[in-house]
Structure formats: C-alpha cells, structure tokens
C-alpha positions as a Python dict, from the first residue, in 0.01 Angstrom:
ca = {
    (1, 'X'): (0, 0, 0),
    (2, 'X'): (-199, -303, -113),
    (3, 'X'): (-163, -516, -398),
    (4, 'X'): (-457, -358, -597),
    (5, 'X'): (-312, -42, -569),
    (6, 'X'): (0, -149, -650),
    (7, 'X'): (-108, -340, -971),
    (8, 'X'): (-301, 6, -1074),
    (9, 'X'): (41, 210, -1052),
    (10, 'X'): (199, -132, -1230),
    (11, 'X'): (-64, -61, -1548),
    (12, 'X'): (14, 281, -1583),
    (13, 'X'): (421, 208, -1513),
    (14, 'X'): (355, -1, -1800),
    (15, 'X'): (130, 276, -2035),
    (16, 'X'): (391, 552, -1972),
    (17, 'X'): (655, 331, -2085),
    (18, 'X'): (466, 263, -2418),
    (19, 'X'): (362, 650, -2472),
    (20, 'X'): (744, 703, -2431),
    (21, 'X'): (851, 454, -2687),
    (22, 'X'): (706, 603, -2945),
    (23, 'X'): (925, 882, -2954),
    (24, 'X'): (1264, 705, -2817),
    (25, 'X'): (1247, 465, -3069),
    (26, 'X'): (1161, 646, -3380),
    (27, 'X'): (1534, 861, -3290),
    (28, 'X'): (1707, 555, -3300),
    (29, 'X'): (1542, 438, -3661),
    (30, 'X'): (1668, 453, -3916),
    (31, 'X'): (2029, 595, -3897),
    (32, 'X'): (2132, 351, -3595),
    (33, 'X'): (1984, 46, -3690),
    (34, 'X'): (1668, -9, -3847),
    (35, 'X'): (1296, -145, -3769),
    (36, 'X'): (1418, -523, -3837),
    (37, 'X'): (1686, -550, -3690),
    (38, 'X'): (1554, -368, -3348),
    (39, 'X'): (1322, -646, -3329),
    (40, 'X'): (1611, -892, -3312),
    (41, 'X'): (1766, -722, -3023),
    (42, 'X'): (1388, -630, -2864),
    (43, 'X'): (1273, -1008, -2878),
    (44, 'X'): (1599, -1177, -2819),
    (45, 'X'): (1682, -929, -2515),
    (46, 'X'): (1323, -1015, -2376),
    (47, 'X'): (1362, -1409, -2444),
    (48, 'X'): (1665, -1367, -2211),
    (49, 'X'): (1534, -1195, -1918),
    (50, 'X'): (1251, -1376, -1884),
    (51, 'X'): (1409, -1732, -1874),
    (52, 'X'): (1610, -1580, -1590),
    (53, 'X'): (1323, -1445, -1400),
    (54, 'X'): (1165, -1777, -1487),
    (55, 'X'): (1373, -1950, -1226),
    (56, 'X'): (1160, -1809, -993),
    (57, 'X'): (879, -1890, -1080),
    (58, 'X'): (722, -2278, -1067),
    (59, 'X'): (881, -2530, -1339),
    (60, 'X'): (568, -2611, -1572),
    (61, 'X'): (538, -2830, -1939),
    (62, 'X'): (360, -2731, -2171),
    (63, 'X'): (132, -2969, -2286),
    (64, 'X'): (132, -3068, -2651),
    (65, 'X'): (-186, -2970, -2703),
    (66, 'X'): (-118, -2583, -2649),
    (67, 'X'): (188, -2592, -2909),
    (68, 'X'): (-40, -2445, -3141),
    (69, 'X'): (-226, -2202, -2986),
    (70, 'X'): (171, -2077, -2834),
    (71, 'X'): (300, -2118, -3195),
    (72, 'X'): (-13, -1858, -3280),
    (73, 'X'): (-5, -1580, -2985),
    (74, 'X'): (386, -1554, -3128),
    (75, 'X'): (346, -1526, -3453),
    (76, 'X'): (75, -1256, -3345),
    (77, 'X'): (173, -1115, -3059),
    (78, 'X'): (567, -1096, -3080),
    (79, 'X'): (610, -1139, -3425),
    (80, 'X'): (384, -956, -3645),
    (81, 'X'): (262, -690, -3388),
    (82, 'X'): (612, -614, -3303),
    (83, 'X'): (709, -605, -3692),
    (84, 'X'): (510, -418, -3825),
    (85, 'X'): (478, -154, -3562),
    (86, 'X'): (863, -70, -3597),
    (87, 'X'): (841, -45, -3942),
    (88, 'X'): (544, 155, -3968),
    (89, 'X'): (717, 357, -3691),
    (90, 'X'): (1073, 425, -3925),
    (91, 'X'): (807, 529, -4182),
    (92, 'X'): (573, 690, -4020),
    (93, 'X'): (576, 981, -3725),
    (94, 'X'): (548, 879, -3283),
    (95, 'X'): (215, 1080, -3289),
    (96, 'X'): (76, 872, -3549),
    (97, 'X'): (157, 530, -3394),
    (98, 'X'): (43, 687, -3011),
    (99, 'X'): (-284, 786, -3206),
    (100, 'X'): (-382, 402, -3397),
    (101, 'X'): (-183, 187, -3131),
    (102, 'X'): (-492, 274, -2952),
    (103, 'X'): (-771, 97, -3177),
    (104, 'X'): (-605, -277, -3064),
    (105, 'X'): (-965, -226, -2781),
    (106, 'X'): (-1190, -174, -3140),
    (107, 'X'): (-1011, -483, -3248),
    (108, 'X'): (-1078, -672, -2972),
    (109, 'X'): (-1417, -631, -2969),
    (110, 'X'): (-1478, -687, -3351),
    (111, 'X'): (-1290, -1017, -3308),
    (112, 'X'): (-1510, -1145, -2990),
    (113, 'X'): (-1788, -1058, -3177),
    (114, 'X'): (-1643, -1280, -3506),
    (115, 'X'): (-1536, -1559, -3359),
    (116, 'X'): (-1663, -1582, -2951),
    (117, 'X'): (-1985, -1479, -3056),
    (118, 'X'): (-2004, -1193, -2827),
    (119, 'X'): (-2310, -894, -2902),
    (120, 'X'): (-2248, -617, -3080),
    (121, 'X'): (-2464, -329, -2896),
    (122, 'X'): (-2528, -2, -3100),
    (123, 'X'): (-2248, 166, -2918),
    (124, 'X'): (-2011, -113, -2993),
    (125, 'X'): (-2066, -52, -3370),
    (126, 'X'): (-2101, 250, -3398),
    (127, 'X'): (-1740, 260, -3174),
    (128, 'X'): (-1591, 30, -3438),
    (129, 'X'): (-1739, 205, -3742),
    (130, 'X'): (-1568, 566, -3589),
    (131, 'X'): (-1242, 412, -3420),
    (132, 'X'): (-1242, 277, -3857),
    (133, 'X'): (-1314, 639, -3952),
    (134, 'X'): (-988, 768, -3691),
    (135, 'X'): (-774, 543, -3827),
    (136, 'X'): (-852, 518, -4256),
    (137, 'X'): (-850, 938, -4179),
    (138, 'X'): (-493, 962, -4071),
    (139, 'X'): (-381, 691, -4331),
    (140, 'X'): (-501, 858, -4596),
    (141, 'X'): (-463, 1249, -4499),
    (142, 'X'): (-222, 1202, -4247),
    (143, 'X'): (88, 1246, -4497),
    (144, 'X'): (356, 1546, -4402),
    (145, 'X'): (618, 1578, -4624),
    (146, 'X'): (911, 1435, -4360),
    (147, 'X'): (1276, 1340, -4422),
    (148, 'X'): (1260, 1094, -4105),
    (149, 'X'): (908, 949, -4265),
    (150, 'X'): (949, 868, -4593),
    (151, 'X'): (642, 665, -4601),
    (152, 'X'): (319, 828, -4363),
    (153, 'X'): (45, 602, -4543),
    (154, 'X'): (218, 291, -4555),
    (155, 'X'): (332, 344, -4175),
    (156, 'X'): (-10, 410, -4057),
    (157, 'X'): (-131, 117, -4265),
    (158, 'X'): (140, -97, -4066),
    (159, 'X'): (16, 21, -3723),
    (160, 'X'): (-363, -84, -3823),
    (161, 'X'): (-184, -424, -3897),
    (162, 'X'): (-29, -436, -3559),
    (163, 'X'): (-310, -347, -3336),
    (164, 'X'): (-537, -555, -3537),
    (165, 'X'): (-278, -859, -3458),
    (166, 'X'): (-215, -754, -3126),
    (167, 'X'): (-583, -747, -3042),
    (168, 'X'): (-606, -1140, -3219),
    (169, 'X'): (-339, -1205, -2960),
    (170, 'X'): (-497, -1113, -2654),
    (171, 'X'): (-819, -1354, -2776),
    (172, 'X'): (-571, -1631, -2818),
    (173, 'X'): (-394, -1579, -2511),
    (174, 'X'): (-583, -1540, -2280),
    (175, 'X'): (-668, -1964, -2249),
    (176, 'X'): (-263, -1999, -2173),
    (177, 'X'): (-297, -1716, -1938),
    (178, 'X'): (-562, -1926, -1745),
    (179, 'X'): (-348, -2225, -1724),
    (180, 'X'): (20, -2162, -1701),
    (181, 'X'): (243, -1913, -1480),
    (182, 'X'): (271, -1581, -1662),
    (183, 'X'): (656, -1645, -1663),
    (184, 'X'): (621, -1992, -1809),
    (185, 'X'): (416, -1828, -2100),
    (186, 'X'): (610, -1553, -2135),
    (187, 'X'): (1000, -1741, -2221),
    (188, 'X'): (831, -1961, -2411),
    (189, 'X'): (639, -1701, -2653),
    (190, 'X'): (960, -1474, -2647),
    (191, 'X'): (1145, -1797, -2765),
    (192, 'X'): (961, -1915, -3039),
    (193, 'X'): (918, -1564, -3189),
    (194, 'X'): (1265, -1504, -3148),
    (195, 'X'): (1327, -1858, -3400),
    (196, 'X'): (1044, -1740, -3615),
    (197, 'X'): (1148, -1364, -3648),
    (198, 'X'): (1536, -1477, -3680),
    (199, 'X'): (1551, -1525, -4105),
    (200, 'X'): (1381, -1173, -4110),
    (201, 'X'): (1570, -973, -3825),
    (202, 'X'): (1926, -1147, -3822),
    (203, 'X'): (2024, -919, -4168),
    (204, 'X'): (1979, -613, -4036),
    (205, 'X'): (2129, -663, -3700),
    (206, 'X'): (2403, -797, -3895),
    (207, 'X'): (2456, -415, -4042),
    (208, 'X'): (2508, -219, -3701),
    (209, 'X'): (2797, -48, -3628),
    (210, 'X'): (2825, -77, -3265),
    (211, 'X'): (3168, 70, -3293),
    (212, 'X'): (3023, 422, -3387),
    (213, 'X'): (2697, 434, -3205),
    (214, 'X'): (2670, 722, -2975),
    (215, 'X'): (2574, 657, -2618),
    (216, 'X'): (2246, 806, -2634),
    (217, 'X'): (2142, 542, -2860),
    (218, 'X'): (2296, 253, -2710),
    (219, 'X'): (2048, 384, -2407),
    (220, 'X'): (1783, 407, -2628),
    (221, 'X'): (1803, 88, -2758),
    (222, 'X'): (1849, -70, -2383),
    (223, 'X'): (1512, 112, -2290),
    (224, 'X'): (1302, -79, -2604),
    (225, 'X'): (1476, -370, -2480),
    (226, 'X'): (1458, -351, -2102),
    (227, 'X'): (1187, -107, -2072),
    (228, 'X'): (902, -151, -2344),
    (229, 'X'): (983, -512, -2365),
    (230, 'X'): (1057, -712, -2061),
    (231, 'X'): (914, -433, -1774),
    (232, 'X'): (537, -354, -1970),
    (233, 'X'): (490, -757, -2006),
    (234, 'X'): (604, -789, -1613),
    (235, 'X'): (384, -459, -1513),
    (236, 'X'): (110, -604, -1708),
    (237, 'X'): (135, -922, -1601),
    (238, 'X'): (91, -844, -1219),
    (239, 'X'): (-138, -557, -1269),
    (240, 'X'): (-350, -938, -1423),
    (241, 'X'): (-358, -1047, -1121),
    (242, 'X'): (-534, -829, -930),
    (243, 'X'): (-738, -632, -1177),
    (244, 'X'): (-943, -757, -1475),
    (245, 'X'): (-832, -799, -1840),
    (246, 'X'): (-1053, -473, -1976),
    (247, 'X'): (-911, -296, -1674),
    (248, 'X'): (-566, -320, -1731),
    (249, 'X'): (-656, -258, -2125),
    (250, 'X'): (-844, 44, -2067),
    (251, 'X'): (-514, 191, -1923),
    (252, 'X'): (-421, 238, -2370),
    (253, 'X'): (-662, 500, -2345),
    (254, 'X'): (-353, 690, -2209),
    (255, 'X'): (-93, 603, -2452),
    (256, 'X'): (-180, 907, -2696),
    (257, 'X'): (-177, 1133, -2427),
    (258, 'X'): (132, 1012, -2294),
    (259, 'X'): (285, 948, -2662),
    (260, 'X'): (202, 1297, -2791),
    (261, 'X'): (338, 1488, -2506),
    (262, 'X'): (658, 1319, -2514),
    (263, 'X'): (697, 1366, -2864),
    (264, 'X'): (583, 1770, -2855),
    (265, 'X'): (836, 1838, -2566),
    (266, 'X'): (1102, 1630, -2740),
    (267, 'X'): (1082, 1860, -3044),
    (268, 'X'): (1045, 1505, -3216),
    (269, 'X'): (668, 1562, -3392),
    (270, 'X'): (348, 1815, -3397),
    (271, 'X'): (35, 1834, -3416),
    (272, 'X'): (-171, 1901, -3701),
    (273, 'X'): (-545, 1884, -3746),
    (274, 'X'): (-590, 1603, -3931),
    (275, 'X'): (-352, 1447, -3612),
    (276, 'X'): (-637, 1552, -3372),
    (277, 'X'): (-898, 1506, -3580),
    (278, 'X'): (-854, 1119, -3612),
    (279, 'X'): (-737, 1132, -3215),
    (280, 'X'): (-1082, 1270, -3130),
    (281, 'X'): (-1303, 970, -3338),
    (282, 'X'): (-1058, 697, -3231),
    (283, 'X'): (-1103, 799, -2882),
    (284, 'X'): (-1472, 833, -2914),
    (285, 'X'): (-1470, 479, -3072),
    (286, 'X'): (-1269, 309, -2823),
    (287, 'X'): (-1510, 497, -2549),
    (288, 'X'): (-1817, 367, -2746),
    (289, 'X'): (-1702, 26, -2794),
    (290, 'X'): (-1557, -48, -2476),
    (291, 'X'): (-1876, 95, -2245),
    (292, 'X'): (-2070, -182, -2054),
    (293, 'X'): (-2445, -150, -2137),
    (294, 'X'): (-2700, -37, -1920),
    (295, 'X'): (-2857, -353, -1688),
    (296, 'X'): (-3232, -331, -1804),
}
C-alpha cells in the first residue's frame, strides 16, 4: 500500500472520528462534566501527547516573528473553535453540529476572498449565499423542545461561530504549516491554548466527580481526548503530506453522513425536515463553493 493511499484512508480515519464525536460527546455533557471543562481535559490531554510524539520528530525554534501568528491559530483554532463547539453541542443536538460543522469550506472561501484576494466565481457565491441559507434555517427553525438541549438556537449559533473560526484558522495556519514540522506546530498551539483556555476551563473541571463517573463515560471522555483530539490532528497531518489542503478538507463533506448515522442508530437524535432541509442547501453550498471552474 503506498503512502497516498494510505494518507486517503488517514483523512477519512480522521472524518469518521469527527462524525462519531458528535454523538459520544453530547452523552457525556452535561451530567458528567460539562462543555468547559471537557475542553480542559481535550486540550490539556492533546498538549501532552504531542510533546511526547514530538521527540520524534526534529528539534525546531520558533522564530519570534511567528509568536503572533501561533498566538492567533490558538486562540482560533484550539480555543474558540473548540469552545464554542462544545457548548453549542451541550445546548444543541449531534445532528445539528454534523449538519453546520460542515460550512468551515464556505468559510474558507469567504475569508480568501476578504483578505487573500482570491475570486469569487458565480458558483462560489451563490455556494456561500445557500451554505448561509442551511445554516440561519436550522438556527432559527431548528428548535425541538429537548431536555438534553435546552438551548437549539443559541447552540447552532455557537457552531456557526466555530466553523467560521476554524475556517480563519486554516488561513492563518497554513504559513507555519509551510515552515515548521507538523509536530513542532502542533505542542506548541496545544500549549498556548491550553494557558489561554485555563481561567475559563479550570472551574468546571474543578466540579467532576471522578469518584462516581461510570465507565462508559470515563471511555467517552478518553475517545474526545485520544481520539477526536490527538489521532484527527495526526491523521490529518500525514494525509498533508501527500494530498493537497482542499483534498484532505473535502473529506468534511462526510462528517454529516457519518454524524447523523451514528446518532440515528445510537437512539441519541432524529431527523426532522427542517434537519434535512438545511443538510440539503449546506451541502449544495459547500459543492458550489468548493468546485474548480471550468479552464476557458
């Protein structure tokens, strides 16, 4: 098996974990521990594992002119991303978050356009404008009376925060991917939004009681940690280096599929038609603004 086959299974290794993690860690939320304090263990965990896998990789400084730009992709990319997608997802439902995770490629491309002066084609906005449509849809109509979502529209409005910094992120970081080891950037980012998220997450972690947590939980929380954390950032980060950037981010197409499965054969959500309503124009959108145009 060669290495670009292997970095294609790596991508969607990575995709099914995500689609998965919708559902495993909404069971977890709130009753166990909740959204802040997750992100304590989540980050921290991650921080740790990658300065030991670090050791095999090459020993690199960063320079002091990239401070900033690392200070940035983890306030975006660990921090807020990963903040405000747990929270949306205690208040919120997994099908929800699989269905506007997705609109991080709409993002993207709204951002290039903003600030790297990329094109927008016809297709590209008319993507963003419906992948918009998808998304203000299920915040607005997407509310279910819930006792495990207490909150729908203020959830979904979280996840539009999350891809929208997650999406900022992979602008930003893609300059430190070009010039450090992926390991390098990776302890580093994990350890400065570790510092950063630590006033915010510490109180909650704080509140656990480890002493009564059931086991299925305690493997719950070790798959967010182990799983969605430190193996979809490793997955990722080799499928990078053997397939291109909008490659390995076409593989979120996926992550509803994957994410609404799970969750209908977990008895943990269903669908409704508002649900695949806004599934169907946030697909189309990301289709629309993610196609290459036609060479004239």
């Amino acid at each position: 098996m060669n290495k670009r086959t292997l970095a294609i299974f790596a991508a969607i290794g990575a995709t099914v974990i995500y689609g998965i993690n919708h559902t495993v860690a909404k069971g977890v939320m709130p009753t166990h521990i909740r959204s802040f304090g997750f992100i304590f263990l989540r980050v921290g965990g991650a921080a740790i594992l990658f300065w030991l896998i670090s050791i095999f990789g090459p020993k690199e400084k960063i320079e002091k002119r990239d401070w900033g730009r690392m200070l940035a992709c983890a306030l975006l990319g660990m921090s807020i991303n990963m903040l405000s997608f747990f929270k949306g997802l205690e208040l919120s439902t997994p099908i929800n978050s699989a269905v506007l995770v997705t609109i991080s490629p709409i993002i993207v491309v709204a951002l290039s356009a903003l600030f790297l002066s990329e094109k927008i084609t016809l297709n590209k906005g008319l993507g963003i404008f419906l992948g918009f449509v998808g998304a203000v849809g299920l915040v607005l109509f997407g509310a279910e009376a819930r006792q495990d979502a207490p909150n729908i529209p203020l959830g979904n409005f979280l996840f539009i925060i999350n891809a929208t910094a997650y999406g900022s992120y992979l602008i930003l970081v893609k300059k430190l991917i070009e010039k450090y080891h992926p390991f390098s950037i990776m302890k580093w980012l994990f350890t400065v939004a570790f510092i950063i998220n630590l006033p915010i997450t510490l109180p909650q972690v704080l509140e656990v009681q480890w002493s009564s947590m059931p086991l299925w939980a305690y493997g719950s929380i070790a798959f967010v940690v182990i799983g969605t954390t430190f193996l979809t950032y490793l997955f990722n980060i080799f499928a990078l280096t053997q397939l291109k950037a909008s490659s390995v981010g076409a593989f979120i197409y996926m992550q509803p599929l994957v994410g609404i499965l799970f969750a209908l054969f977990s008895g943990k959500d269903h669908l409704t038609l508002v649900k695949v309503t806004a599934m169907c124009f946030v697909l189309v959108g990301i289709y629309l603004a993610s196609k290459k145009p036609k060479r004239k």
